[in-house]
MARZARO-794544 format. One line per field, with one value per residue (C-alpha): residue number from 0; residue in one letter; x, y, z. Coordinates in Angstrom, 1 decimal, always signed. Layout:
# residues N
pos [NUM / ...]
code [A / ...]
east [X / ...]
north [Y / ...]
up [Z / ...]
END
This chain:
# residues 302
pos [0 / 1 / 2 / 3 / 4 / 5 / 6 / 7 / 8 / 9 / 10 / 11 / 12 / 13 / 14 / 15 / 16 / 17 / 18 / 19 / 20 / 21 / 22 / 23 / 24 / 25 / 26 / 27 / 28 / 29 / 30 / 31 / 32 / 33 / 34 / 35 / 36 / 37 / 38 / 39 / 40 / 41 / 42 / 43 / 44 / 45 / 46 / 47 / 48 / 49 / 50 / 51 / 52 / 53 / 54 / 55 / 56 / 57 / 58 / 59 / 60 / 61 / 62 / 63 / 64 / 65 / 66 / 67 / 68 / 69 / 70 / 71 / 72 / 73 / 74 / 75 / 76 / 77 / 78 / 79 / 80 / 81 / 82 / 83 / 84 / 85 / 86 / 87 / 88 / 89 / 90 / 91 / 92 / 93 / 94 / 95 / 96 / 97 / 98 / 99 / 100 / 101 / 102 / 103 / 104 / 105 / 106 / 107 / 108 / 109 / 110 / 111 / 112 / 113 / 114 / 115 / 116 / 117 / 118 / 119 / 120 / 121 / 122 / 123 / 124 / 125 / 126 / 127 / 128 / 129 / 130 / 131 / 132 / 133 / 134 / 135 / 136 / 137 / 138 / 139 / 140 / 141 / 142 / 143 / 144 / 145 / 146 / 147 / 148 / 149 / 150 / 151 / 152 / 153 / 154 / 155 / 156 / 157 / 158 / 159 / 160 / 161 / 162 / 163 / 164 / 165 / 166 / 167 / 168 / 169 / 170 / 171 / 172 / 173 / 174 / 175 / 176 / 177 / 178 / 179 / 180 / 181 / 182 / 183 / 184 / 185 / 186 / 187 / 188 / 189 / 190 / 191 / 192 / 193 / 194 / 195 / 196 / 197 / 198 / 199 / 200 / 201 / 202 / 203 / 204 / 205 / 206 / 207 / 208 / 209 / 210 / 211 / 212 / 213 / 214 / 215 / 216 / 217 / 218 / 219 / 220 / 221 / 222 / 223 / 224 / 225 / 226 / 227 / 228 / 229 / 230 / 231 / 232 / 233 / 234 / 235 / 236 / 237 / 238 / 239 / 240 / 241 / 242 / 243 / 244 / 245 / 246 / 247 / 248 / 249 / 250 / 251 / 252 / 253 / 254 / 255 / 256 / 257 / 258 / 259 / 260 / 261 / 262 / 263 / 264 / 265 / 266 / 267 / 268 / 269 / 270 / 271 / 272 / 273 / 274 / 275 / 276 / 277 / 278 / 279 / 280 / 281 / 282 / 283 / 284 / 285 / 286 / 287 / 288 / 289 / 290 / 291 / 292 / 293 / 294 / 295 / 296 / 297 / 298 / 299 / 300 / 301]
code [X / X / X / X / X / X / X / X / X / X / X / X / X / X / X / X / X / X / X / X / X / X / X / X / X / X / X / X / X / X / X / X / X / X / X / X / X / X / X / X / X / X / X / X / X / X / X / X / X / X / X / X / X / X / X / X / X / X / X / X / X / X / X / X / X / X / X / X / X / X / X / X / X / X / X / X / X / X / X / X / X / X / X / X / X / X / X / X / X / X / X / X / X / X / X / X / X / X / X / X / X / X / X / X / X / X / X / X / X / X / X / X / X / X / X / X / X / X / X / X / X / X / X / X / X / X / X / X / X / X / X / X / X / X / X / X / X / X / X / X / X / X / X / X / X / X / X / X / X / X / X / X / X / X / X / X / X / X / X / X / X / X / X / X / X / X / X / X / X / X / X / X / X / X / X / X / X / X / X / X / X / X / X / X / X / X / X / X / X / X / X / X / X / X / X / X / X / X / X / X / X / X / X / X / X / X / X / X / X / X / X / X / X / X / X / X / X / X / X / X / X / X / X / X / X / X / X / X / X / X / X / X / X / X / X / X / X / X / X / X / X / X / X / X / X / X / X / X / X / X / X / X / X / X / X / X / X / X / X / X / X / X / X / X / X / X / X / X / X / X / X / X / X / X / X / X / X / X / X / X / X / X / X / X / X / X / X / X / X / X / X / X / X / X / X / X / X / X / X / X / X / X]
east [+0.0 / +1.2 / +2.0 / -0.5 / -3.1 / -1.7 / -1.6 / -4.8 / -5.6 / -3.5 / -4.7 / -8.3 / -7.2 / -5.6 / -8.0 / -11.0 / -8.4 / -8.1 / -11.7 / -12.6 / -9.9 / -10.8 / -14.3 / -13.3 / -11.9 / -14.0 / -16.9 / -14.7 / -13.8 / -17.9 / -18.9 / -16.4 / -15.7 / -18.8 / -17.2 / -13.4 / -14.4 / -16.7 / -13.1 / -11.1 / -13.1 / -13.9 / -9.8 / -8.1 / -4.7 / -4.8 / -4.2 / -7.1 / -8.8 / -11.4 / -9.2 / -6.6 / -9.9 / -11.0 / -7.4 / -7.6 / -10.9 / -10.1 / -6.4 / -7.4 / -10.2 / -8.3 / -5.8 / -8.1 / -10.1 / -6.3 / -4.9 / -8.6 / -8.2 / -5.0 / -6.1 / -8.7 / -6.8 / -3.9 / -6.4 / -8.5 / -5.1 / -4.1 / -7.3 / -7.0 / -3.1 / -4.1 / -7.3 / -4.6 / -2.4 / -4.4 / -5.6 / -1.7 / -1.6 / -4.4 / -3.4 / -0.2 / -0.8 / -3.9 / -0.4 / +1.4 / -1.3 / -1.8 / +1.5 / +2.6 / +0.3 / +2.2 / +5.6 / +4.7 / +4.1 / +7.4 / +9.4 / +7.5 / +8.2 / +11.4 / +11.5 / +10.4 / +12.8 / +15.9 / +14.8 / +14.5 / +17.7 / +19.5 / +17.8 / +18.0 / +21.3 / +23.5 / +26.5 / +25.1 / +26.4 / +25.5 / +22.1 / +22.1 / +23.4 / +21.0 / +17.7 / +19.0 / +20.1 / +16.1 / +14.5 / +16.7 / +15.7 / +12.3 / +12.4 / +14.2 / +11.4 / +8.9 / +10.4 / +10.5 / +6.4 / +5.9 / +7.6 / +5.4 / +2.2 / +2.9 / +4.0 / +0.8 / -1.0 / +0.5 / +0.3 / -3.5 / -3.6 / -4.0 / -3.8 / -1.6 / -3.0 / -0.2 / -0.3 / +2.2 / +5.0 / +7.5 / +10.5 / +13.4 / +11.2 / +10.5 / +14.2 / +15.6 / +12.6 / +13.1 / +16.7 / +16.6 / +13.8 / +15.9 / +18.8 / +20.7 / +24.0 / +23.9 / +26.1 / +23.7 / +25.0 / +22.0 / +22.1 / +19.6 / +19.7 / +15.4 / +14.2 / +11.2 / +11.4 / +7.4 / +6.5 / +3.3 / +4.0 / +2.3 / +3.6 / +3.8 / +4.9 / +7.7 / +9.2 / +9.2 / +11.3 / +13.6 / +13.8 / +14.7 / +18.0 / +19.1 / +18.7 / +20.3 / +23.5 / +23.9 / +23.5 / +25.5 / +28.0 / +31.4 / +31.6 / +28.0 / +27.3 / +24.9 / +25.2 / +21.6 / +21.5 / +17.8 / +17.7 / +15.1 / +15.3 / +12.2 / +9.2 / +10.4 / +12.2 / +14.7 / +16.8 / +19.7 / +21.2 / +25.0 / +26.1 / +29.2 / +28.7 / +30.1 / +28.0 / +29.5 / +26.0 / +23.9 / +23.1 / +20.1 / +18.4 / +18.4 / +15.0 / +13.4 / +11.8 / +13.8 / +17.0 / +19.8 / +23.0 / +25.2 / +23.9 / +22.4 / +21.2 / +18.3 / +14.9 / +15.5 / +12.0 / +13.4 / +14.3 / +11.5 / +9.0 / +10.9 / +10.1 / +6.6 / +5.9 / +7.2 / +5.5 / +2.2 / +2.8 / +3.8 / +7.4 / +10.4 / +13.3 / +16.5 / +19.5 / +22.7 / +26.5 / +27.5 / +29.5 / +29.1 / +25.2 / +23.6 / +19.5 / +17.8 / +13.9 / +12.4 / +9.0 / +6.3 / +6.6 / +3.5 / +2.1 / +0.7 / +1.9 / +2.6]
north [+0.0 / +3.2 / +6.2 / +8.4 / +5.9 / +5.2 / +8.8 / +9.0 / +6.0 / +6.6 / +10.6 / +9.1 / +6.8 / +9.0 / +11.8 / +8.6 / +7.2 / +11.2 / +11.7 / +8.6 / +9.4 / +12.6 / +11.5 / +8.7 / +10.8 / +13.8 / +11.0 / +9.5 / +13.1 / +14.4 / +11.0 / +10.0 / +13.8 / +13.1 / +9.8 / +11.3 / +14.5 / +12.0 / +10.2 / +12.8 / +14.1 / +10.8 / +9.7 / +13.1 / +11.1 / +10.7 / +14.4 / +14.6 / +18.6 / +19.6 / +22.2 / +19.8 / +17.7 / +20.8 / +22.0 / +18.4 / +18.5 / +22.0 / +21.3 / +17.8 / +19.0 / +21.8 / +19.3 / +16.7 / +19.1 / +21.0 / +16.8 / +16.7 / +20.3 / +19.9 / +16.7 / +17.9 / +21.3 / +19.1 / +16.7 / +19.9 / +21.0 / +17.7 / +17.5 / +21.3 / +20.4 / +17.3 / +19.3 / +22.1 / +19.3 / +17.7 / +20.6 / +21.5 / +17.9 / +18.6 / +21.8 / +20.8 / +17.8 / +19.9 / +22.4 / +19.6 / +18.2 / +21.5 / +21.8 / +18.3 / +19.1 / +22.4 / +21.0 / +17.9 / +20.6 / +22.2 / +18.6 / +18.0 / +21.1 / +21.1 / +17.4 / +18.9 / +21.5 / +19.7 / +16.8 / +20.4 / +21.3 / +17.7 / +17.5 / +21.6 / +22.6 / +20.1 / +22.4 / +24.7 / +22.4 / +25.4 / +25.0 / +21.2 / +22.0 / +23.9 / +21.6 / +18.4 / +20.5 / +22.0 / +18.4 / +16.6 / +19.7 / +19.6 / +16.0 / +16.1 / +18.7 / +16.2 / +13.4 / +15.8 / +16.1 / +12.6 / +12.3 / +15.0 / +13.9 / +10.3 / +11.3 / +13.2 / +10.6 / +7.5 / +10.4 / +10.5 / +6.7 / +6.2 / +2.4 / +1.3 / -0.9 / -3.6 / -5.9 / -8.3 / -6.6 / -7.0 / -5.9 / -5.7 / -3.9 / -1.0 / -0.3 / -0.5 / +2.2 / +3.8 / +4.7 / +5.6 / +8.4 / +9.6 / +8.4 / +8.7 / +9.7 / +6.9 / +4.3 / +1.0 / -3.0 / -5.3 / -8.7 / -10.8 / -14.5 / -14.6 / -15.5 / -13.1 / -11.5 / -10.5 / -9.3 / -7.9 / -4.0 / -0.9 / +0.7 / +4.1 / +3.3 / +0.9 / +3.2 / +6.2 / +4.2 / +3.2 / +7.2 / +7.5 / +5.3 / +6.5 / +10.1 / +9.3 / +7.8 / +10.7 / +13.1 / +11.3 / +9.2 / +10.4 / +7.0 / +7.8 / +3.9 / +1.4 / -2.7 / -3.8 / -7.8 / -9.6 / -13.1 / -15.4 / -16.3 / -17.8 / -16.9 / -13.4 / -11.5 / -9.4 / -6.7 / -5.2 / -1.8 / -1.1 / +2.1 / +1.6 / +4.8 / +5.7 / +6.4 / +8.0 / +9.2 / +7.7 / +4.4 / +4.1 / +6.9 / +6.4 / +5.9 / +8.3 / +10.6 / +14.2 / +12.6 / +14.1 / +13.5 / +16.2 / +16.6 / +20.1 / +17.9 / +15.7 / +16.9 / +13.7 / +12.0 / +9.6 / +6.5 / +7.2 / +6.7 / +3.5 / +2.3 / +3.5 / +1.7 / -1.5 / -1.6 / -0.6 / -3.8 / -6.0 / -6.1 / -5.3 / -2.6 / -3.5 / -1.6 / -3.8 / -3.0 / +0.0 / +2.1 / +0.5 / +0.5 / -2.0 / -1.8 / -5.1 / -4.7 / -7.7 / -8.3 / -10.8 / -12.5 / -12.5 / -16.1 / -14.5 / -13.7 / -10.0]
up [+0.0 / -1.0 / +1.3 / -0.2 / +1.2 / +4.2 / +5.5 / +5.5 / +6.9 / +9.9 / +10.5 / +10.3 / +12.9 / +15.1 / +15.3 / +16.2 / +18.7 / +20.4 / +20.4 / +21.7 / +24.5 / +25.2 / +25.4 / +27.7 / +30.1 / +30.3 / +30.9 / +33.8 / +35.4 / +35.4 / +36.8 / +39.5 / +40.8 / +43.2 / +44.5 / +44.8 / +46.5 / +48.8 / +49.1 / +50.0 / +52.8 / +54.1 / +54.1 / +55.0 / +55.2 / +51.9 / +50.9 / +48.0 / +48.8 / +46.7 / +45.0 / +43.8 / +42.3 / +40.4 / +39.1 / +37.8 / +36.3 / +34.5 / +33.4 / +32.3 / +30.3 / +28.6 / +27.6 / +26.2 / +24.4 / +23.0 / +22.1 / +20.0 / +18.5 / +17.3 / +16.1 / +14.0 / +12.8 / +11.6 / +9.6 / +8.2 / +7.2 / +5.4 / +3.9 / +2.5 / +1.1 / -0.8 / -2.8 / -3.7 / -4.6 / -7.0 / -8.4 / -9.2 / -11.0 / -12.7 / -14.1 / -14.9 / -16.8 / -18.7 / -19.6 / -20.9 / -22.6 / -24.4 / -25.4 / -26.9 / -30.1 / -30.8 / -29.9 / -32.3 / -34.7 / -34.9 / -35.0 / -37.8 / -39.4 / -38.5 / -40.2 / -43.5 / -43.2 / -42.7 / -45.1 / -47.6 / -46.9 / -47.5 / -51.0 / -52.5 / -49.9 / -49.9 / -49.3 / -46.1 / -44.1 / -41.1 / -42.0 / -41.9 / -38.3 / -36.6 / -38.3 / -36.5 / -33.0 / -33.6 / -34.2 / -31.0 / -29.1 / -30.2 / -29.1 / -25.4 / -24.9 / -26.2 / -23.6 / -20.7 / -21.4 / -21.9 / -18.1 / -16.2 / -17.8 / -17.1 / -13.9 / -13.0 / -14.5 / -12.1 / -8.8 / -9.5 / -9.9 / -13.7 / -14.4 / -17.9 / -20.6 / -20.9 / -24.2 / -26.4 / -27.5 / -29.4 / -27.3 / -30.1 / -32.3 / -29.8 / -28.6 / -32.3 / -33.1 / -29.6 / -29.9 / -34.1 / -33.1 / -29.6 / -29.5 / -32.5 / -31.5 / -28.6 / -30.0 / -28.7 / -28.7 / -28.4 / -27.8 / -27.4 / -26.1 / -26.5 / -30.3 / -30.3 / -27.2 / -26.9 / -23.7 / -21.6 / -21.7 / -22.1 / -25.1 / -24.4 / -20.7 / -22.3 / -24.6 / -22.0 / -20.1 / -22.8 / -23.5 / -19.8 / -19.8 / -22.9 / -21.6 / -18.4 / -20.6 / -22.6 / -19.3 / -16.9 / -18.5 / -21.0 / -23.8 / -25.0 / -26.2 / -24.1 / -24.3 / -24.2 / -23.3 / -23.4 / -21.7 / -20.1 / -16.4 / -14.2 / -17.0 / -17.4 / -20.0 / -18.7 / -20.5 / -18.9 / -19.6 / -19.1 / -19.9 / -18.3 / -15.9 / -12.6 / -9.8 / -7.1 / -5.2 / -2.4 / -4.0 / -1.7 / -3.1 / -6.7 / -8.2 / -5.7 / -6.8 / -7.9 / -6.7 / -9.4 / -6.7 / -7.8 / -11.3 / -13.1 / -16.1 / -15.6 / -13.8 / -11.0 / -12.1 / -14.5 / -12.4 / -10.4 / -13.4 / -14.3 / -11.2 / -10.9 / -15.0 / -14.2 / -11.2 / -12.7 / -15.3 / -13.2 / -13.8 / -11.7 / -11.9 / -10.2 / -10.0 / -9.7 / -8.7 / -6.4 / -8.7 / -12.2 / -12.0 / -14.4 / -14.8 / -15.0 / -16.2 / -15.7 / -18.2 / -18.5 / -21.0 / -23.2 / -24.6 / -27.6 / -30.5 / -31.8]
END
């Protein structure tokens, strides 16, 4: 159970427990006051006056009644955070929404531009240039989009639609459309690797390692190895990178170590996908990190 439905949970559970308590014992202070006061005067020796009963009755009261205030300020107040919350989720996967059609747009353009360019100016070589540094910008913005609205979408809950597919298919296509200039090796011990994945899900993650190379690592090329190990289809991803951060914390969420690059939600969504499939993510080694996604492998055929 996650902690966004545990919180609850337990605040519901402790403001019942402090009302129920403070109920409790303002019950026992009105109904035995009689029988104490009786008590004390009856058994001087034991040192019970009737202004010690009162100072106990008013001060015990006044704290029971501050334990359940508190109490219920604290849960107004959680209540009150998680509406504003969720409306900030809202709105900002209605902005991102809004703003992959135009960005699609200009990559396209941009597509026709450069494709112009290669046929009718062979020899601007400048021009050539600044087209492809427009379409891979065009596309890291894309991918940074794809993250928060994905993101926002698994905060709120959204469930993914996993089917067969073809796992091959989707990294060669993955990494010719976003990572070009990432030199890739893949090897793959599976014939037909298909696997039980949400497409979009899978190739965001995909997106995510290769963007993580090219940010955080110096050789800029990836060894991709598919195998088969207790019904699942793995594929590791070895970059080859040094990690010299708190290896504990990597995959939470807006973790970056010591890095300006990166917006520290990528691992986390890797995490988060292959959870929502019913896969796993592990992360292997302590300096030379390898990342092992384990699949279902899908009895049908793509």
């Amino acid at each position: 159970m996650t902690g966004r439905k545990v919180f609850p949970i337990l605040a519901t559970l402790w403001v019942t427990t402090s009302l129920a308590l403070g109920g409790w014992w303002l019950y026992l202070i009105l109904v035995f006051e009689d029988k104490v006061t009786h008590m004390g005067l009856s058994l001087p020796e034991l040192g019970i006056k009737p202004n010690v009963i009162r100072m106990l009755k008013w001060e015990g009261s006044t704290l029971i009644l501050l334990i359940c205030f508190l109490s219920i300020s604290l849960f107004i107040l959680y209540y009150k955070d998680q509406k504003k919350t969720k409306a900030l989720q809202a709105f900002f996967a209605g902005l991102t929404h809004e703003l992959k059609t135009p960005l699609a747009s200009i990559r396209l353009q941009s597509e026709v531009i450069h494709d112009t360019i290669e046929e009718n100016y062979k020899s601007d070589t400048l021009l050539e240039k600044l087209t492809e540094r427009l379409i891979e910008d065009t596309g890291n913005l894309e991918t940074q989009m794809d993250k928060i609205l994905q993101l926002s979408r698994i905060e709120r809950g959204g469930n993914l639609n996993p089917a067969p597919v073809d796992l091959i298919s989707v990294i060669k296509t993955t990494h010719a459309k976003r990572a070009k200039n990432l030199a890739m090796n893949l090897q793959s011990q599976v014939i037909d690797p298909i696997i039980e994945a949400d497409l979009f899900a899978l190739e965001l993650i995909l997106k995510n390692l290769f963007e993580n190379t090219k940010s955080h690592t110096e050789n800029l090329s990836a060894t991709l190895t598919i195998d088969e190990k207790e019904h699942h289809i793995r594929l590791i991803y070895d970059d080859g990178g040094i990690f010299h951060g708190e290896r504990q914390k990597l995959g939470k969420l807006f973790y970056k170590h010591n890095s300006a690059k990166g917006s520290g939600i990528g691992l986390y969504l890797v995490q988060k996908l292959m959870d929502r499939m019913g896969g796993r993510f592990i992360i292997e080694g302590e300096e030379n990190l390898k990342f092992v996604l384990c699949f279902k492998k899908s009895l049908e055929v793509v």
